[in-house]
matplotlib code that plots the C-alpha trace (Angstrom):
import matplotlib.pyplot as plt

x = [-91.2, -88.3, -87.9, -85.6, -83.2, -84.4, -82.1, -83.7, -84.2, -85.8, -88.3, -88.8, -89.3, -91.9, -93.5, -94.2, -95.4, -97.9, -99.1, -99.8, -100.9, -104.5, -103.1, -101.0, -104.5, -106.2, -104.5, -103.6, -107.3, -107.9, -105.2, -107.0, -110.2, -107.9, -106.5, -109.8, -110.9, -108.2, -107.3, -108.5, -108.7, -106.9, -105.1, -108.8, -109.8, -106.4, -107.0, -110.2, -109.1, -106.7, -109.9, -111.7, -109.3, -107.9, -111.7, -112.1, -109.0, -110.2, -113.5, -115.8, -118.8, -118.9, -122.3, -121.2, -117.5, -120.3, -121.7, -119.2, -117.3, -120.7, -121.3, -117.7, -118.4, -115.3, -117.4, -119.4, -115.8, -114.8, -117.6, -116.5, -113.4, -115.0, -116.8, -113.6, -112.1, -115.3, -114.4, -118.1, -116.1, -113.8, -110.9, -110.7, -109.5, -105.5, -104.8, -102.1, -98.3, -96.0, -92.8, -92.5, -92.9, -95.3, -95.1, -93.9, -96.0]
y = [126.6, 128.6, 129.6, 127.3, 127.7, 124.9, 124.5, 124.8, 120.9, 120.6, 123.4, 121.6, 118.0, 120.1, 121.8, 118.5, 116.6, 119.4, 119.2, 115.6, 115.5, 114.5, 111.4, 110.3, 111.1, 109.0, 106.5, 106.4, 105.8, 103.1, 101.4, 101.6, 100.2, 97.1, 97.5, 98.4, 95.1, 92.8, 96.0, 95.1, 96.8, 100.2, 99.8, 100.3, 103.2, 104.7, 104.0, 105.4, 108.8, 108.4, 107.9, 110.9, 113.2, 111.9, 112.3, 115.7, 116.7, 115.1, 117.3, 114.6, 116.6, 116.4, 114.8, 111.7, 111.2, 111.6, 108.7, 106.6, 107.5, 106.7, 102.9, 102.0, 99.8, 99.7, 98.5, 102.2, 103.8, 102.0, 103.3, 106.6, 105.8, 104.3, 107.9, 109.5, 107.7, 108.2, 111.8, 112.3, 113.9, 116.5, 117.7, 121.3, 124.0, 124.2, 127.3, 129.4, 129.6, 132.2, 130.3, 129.7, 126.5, 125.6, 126.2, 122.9, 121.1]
z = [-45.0, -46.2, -49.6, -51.6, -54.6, -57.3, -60.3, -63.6, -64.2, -60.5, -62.1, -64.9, -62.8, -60.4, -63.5, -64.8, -61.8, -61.3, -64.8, -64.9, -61.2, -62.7, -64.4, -61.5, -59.2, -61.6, -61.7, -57.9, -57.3, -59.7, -58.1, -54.5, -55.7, -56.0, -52.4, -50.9, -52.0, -50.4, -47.3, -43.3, -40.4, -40.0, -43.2, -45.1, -42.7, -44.0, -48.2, -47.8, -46.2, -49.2, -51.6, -50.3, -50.9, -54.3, -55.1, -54.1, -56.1, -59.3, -58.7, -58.2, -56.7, -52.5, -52.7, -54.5, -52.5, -49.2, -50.8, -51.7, -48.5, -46.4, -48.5, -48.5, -51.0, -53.6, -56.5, -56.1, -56.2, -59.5, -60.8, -60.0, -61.5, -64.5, -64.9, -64.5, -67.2, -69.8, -69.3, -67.8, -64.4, -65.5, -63.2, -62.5, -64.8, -64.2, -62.5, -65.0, -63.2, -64.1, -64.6, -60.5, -59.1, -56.8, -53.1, -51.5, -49.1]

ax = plt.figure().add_subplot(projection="3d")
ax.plot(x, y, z, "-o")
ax.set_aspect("equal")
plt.show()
């Protein structure tokens, strides 16, 4: 993608969505433990891709999101959740950034 010319509050906007991406990711999957309950069909196939990768981002260990992918049960991902939240799953060290934003997706 080409490179792009952010103005200093885009920085800042980007700068703070990536440091609080763990909060939002956290959040995001409580809320599909919800969905996953009342989802059908494609629609669940889809919020459990969704799970999966929300998962491995919040550095659950691939074992356990094998399993809970495997069961997809959405009482074993709330307990994931719930472990999440007791602190008990820790999200990955943030990498340090040198003033530049992150590379868009």
């Amino acid at each position: 993608m080409a490179d792009r010319d952010y103005s200093r509050y885009q920085q800042k906007a980007i700068k703070r969505y990536y440091d609080n991406r763990d909060q939002l990711d956290e959040q995001r999957l409580s809320e599909l433990v919800a969905n996953l309950y009342l989802a059908e069909g494609k629609k669940k196939a889809k919020l459990w891709e969704t799970a999966k990768e929300l998962m491995g981002r919040l550095n659950v260990p691939p074992s356990r999101i094998e399993h809970v992918i495997k069961t997809a049960d959405p009482a074993i991902l709330a307990e994931v959740v719930k472990d999440i939240a007791k602190g008990l799953i820790r999200p990955a060290p943030k990498k340090p950034t040198e003033g530049n934003p992150p590379p868009s997706e």
